[in-house]
N, C-alpha and C positions, 0 to 999 in steps of 0.2 A: 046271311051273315050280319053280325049285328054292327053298325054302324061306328057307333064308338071305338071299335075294337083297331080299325083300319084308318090306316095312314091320314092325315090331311093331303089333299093335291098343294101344289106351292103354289102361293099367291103370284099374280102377275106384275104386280107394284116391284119395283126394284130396291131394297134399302142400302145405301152403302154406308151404315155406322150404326151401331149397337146402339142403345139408350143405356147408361152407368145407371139409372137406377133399378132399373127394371133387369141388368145384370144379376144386379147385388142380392136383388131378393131371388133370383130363381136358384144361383148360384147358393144362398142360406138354404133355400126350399129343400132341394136336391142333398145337399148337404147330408141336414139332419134327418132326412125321409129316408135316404142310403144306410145311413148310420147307425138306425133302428134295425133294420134290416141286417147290420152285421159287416157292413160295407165301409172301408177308411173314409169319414170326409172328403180329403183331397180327392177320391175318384166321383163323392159326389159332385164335388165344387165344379170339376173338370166337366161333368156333363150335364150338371144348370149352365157352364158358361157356352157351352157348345149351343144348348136351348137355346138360349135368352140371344146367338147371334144372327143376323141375319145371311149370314151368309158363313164359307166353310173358313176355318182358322188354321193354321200349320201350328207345331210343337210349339214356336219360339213365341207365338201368340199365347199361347194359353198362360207358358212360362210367365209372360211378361204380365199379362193382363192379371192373374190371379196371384202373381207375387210370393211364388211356391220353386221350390226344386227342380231341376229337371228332372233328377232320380223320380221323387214322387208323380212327375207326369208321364213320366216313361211309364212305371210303373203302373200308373190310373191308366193309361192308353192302350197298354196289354190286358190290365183288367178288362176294361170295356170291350174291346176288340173280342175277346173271348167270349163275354157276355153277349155279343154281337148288339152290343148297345150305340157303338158310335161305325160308322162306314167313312172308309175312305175315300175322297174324291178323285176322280180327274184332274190332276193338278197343271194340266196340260192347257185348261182351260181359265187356268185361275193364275198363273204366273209364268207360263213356258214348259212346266215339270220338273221344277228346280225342286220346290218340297212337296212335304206330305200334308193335305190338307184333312179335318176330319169337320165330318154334320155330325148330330144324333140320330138314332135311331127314333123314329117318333111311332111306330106301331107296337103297341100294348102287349101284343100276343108274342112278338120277339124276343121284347124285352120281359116278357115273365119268362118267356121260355130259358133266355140266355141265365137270369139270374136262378131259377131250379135247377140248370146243368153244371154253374158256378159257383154254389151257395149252397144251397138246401141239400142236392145231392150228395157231395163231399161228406158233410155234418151227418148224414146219414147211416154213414157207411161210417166213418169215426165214432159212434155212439158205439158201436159194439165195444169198443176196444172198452172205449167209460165204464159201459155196464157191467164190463168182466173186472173191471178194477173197483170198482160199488160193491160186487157180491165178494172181492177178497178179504174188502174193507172191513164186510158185515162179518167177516170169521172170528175180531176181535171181542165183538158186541156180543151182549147177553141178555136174554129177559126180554123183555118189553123194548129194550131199543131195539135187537134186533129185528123183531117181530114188526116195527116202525118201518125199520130201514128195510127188509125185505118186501113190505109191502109196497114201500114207493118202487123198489129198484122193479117190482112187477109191472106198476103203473106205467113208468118209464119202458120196458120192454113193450107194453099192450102199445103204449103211444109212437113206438118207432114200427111197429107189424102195422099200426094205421096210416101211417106215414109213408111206408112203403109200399101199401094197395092204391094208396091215396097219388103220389106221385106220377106213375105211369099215367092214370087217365085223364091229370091235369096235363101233362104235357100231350098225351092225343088233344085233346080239346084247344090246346095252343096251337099247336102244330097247325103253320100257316101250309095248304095247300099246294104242292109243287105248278099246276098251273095258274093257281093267284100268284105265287114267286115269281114263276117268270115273264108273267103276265107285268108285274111293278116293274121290275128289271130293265124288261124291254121300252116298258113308258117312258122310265128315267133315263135309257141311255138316244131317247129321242128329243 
């Protein structure tokens, strides 16, 4: 398995306080790298600030430290959760079990996988609707534009039939292994 793909182990040094600058940029980083991808900000920001912490943060952190909504965090916290980008802690260990604490997900393969089941997938399956409203559109057209416009609206069909061979075997090739799961699982709950 290739290296890069899988988790870091956590360091043994203990930090108890974020660095504000090294927030700020992963928090941007995240942001706009989300963002291209079709992702609101705010659920980037939410999971640069979660990165950039050293330790796990409850709701009223995030709230506070990023200077955002709680709607919008609730919201990024269900996104993410879905995505299985961020995991919930033991809060048991972190305050009594008073709140909900959340880390990021830091394995590559997860988090492709969450964002193809969140993102890509959905858009996939909404194309059709598009394209049958493309070739309505083309009923108007005459001449050379339509002969234009049917030509893309084919290109656009060729590239969702590619997209849809193409999906399945990226998420096999993500698809993290049920005994490497609970193989992490068991590390983490020791």
């Amino acid at each position: 398995m290739l290296r890069w793909l899988q988790p870091r182990p956590p360091t043994t040094d203990i930090l108890t306080a974020a660095d504000p600058a090294f927030e700020r940029e992963c928090v941007a980083l995240f942001s706009e790298f989300l963002h291209v991808l079709g992702v609101p900000k705010s659920v980037g920001a939410i999971y640069g600030l979660l990165f950039a912490s050293p330790g796990p943060l409850c709701f009223a952190d995030i709230v506070e430290k990023l200077g955002v909504s709680k709607g919008s965090v609730s919201q990024g916290l269900a996104f993410l959760r879905q995505s299985r980008a961020v995991k919930t802690v033991n809060s048991k260990s972190v305050d009594g079990g008073r709140r909900e604490y959340f880390e990021p997900e830091l394995g590559l393969r997860r988090l492709a996988s969450g964002l193809i089941q969140e993102k890509i997938q959905p858009l996939t399956k909404e194309t059709r609707g598009s394209l049958q409203r493309l070739r309505e559109q083309t009923g108007a057209a005459q001449g050379a534009q339509r002969t234009f416009q049917l030509e893309r609206i084919k290109q656009l069909e060729t590239w969702r039939r590619q997209l849809g061979r193409v999906l399945p075997v990226m998420q096999i090739l993500l698809k993290v292994s049920p005994s490497a799961h609970s193989a992490r699982q068991k590390a983490m709950a020791d």
